[in-house]
N, C-alpha and C positions, 0 to 999 in steps of 0.2 A: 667447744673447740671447732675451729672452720677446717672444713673439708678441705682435700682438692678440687673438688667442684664449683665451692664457692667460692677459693682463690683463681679459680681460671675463670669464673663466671664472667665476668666483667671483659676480658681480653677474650674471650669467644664471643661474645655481644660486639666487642667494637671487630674484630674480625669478619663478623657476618656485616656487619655495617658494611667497611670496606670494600668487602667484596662486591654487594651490590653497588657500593657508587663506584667501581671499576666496572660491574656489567652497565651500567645506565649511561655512562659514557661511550663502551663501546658500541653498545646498543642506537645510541644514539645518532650514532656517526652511519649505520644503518640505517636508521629512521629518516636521516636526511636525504640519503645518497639513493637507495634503494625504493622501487615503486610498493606498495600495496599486493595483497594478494589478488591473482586474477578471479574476478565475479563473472557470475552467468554464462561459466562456461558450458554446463548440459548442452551436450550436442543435439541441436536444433537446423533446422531448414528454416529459411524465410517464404511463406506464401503470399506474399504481401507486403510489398513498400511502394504506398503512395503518399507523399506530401509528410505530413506530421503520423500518419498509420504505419502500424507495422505489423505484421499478423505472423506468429511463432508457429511450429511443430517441432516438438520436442520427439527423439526417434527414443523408440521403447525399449524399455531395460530387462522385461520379462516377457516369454511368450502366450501367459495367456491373458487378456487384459478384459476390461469388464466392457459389457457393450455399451452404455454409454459415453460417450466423451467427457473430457471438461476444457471449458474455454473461460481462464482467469482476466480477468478483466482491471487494468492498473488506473490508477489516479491519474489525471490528466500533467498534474503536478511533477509527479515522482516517475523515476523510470524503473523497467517491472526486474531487475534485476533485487530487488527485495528479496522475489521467489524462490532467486535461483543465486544465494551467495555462493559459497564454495562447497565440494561434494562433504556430505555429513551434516552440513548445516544446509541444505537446496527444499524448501517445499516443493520444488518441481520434482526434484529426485526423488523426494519418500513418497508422491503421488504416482510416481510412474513404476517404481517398486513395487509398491500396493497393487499393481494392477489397471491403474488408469491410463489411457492415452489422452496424453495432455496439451490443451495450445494455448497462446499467450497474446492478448491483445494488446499490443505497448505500444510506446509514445514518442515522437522524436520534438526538438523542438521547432513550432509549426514557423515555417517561413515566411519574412514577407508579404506575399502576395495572398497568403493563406490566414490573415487578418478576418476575413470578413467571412468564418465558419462562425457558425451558431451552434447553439446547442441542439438545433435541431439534425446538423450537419452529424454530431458524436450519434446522437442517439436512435434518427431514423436511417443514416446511412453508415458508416464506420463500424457500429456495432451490427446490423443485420448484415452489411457484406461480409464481414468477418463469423457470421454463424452459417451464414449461407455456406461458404469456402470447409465451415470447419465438418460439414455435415456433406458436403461432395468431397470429402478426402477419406473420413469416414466409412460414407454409404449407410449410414445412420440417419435416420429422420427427424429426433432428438439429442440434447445436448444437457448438460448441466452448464450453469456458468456460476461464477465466485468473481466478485468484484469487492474491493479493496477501498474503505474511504471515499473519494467522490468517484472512483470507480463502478462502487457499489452503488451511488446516486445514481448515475449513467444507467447500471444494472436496472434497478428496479425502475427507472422510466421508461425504458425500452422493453420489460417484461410487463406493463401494467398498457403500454399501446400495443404491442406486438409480438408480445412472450408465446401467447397459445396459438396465433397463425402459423409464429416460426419453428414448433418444435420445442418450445421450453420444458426441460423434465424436472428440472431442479433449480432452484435459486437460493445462493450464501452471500452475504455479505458480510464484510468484518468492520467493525468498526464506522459503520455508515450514517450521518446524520439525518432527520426528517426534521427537527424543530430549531433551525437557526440561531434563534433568539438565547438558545441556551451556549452557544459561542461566543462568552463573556467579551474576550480577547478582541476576537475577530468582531464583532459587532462594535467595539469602542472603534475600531482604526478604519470600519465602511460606514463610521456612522453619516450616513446622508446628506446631515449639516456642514460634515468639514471635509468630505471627502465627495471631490469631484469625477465619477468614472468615466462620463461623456469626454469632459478633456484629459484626461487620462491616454484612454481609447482613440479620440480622435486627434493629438496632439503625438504619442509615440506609434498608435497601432494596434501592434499587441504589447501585454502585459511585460513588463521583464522578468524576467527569473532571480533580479537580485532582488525588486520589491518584494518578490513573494516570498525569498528565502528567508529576507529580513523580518516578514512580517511573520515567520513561523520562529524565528530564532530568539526573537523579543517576547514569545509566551510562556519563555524562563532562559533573560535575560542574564543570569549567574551562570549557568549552564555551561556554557563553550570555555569563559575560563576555567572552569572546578573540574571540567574535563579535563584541559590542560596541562591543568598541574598533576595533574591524577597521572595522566600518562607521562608526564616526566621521571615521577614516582616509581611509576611502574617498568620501568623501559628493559629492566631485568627480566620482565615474565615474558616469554616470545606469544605464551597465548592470550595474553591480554594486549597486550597489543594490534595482537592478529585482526581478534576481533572490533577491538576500536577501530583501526583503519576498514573494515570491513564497512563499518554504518556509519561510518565519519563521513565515507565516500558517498554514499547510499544519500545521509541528508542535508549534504551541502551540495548534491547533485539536481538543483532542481529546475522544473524546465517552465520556458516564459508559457504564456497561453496568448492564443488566439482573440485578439481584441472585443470580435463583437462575442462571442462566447464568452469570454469574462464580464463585459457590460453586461450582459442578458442573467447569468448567473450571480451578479450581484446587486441587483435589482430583484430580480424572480426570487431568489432565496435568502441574501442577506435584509435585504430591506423590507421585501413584503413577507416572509416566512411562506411564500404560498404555496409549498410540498404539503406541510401542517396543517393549513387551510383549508385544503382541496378545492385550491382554484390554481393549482400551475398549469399552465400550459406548454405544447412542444406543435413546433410550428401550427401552432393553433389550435392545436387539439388537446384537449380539456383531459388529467392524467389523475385518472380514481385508484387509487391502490391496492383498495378489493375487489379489484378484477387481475387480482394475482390468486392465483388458485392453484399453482404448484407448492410441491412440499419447499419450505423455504424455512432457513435457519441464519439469526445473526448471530454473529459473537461481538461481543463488546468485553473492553479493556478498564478493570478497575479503575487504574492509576492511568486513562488517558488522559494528557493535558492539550492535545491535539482537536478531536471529537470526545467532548467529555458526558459520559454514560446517559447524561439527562437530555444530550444533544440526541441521544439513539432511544432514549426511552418508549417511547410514543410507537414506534416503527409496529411492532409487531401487532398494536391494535387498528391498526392500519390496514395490514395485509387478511385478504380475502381468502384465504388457504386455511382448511381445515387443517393439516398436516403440517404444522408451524412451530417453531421453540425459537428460545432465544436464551445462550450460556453467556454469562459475563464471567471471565477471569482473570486471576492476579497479571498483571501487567500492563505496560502504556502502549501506547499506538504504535511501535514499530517491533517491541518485544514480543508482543500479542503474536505476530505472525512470521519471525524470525528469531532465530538465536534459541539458544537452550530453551528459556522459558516455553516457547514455542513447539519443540522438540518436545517435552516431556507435556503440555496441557493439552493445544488445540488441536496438533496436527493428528495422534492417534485419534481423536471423538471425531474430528472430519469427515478421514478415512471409514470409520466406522458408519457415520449417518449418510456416506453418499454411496459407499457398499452398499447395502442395505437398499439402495434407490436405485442401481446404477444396472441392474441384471436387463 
């Protein structure tokens, strides 16, 4: 004999139905109308706006703070507001909590006239002005830095020519490549043959920021739509959507490069792999990786389809540092260092391995 449970079964099902396509509607009508939630707001000072640089100080959340610094260092690509989404979700905030005083090496898109930087321009000048500045604000002689993707590239070329002059105490990199070759994606679309960088470079300049958005959107091409419908789906949950707009913003935000920097960089690394080689150079100067001899740790992302794990593999046999590991975790290139996933893996073992460094 059927319950009342099972006679109302059916009209509570279509009832919850309704309801949610009366929330996705209204929802929706917010979603059009209404901006995103505000990112990167950690209250910070700017020490630094020249051209495409921008050098951060985040002001402290606690009074006693560890005496080393840290100076995170963003992908040339991306802007460094990854670090600092919204508060609960800010790696800048659970570092400054923890104890650390923290500064932020980021990115604007370079203009114009600022075509003709090199990678020698990021790596001998941009990164040491920016450790210089962050160690006279300090009164520290040393620094840690965390670099990000090709941030982390930037990182460890500038730590393998000038890490030990500069004070280097520590070096992290997250998700950072050393073997090109293993950039299935990205090596089909620079392949040599059919891609011209010279006219490229010399025909627009710098790079645009749609090529590049395109070429990272097309390395799962289903993607943007299955998001789509997802979030139409979802327009009832206010925290799932929060969080969408949050990294929606984040990677369709992405910025052109500097002409002769991207020729130089796709040549040096996609073509000739010669990080992997140990024959790159940075304005001339010949870049050994075991002459990194600080404590140094990468983290790599399971499921990154970005920098994928074989792309980072090699890295740590590389590095000249006794004092070395390397954690790979569940998650892809942007969960790895944002967002829950992130929250509950990387950022507690961080905080712990750069404690531990930072007295």
């Amino acid at each position: 004999m059927a319950t009342a449970a099972d006679l109302l079964g059916p009209f509570s099902a279509a009832a919850t139905e309704f309801d949610r396509a009366l929330q996705r509607n209204l929802k929706g009508l917010e979603y059009l109308t209404l901006s995103g939630p505000q990112l990167g707001a950690t209250p910070k000072d700017v020490l630094i706006e020249r051209g495409t640089m921008r050098l951060y100080h985040y002001r402290p959340l606690v009074d006693d703070v560890y005496r080393v610094p840290i100076l995170l260092v963003m992908a040339t690509t991306n802007r460094g507001y990854i670090f600092d989404m919204v508060p609960g979700q800010s790696l800048v905030e659970y570092l400054l909590r923890a104890g650390f005083d923290v500064f932020m090496l980021d990115w604007e898109a370079p203009r114009a006239d600022e075509k003709a930087l090199t990678l020698a321009s990021y790596v001998l000048d941009f990164l040491p002005t920016a450790v210089e500045r962050v160690k006279r604000e300090t009164g520290e002689p040393d620094l840690s830095v965390i670099g990000y993707c090709f941030g982390g590239v930037l990182s460890l070329l500038w730590a393998a020519l000038e890490g030990t002059r500069q004070g280097l105490a520590n070096l992290v990199t997250f998700t950072t490549p050393v073997d090109f070759s293993a950039m299935e994606m990205f090596q089909n679309w620079s392949d040599r043959r059919f891609f011209d960088v010279d006219r490229l470079v010399d025909t627009l300049g710098n790079c645009p920021g749609d090529y590049l958005y395109t070429a990272f959107d097309m390395l799962r091409p289903g993607a943007r739509i299955a998001q789509q419908i997802r979030v139409v789906d979802q327009l009832h949950d206010d925290q799932f959507v929060r969080s969408f707009r949050m990294f929606d913003r984040w990677a369709t935000d992405i910025l052109p490069l500097a002409g002769e920097y991207f020729r130089e960089t796709t040549k040096q690394l996609m073509w000739d792999n010669r990080l992997l080689h140990g024959t790159m150079e940075v304005a001339g100067r010949a870049v050994d990786l075991s002459a990194v001899t600080v404590p140094f740790l990468h983290v790599a992302a399971l499921h990154d389809h970005i920098v994928p794990t074989a792309a980072s593999a090699p890295l740590l046999g590389m590095i000249g540092a006794a004092d070395k590991d390397e954690v790979v975790l569940k998650g892809g290139h942007v969960s790895l260092v944002a967002g829950g996933n992130a929250i509950k893996r990387l950022w507690p073992r961080l905080v712990e391995w750069l404690g531990a460094r930072s007295v």
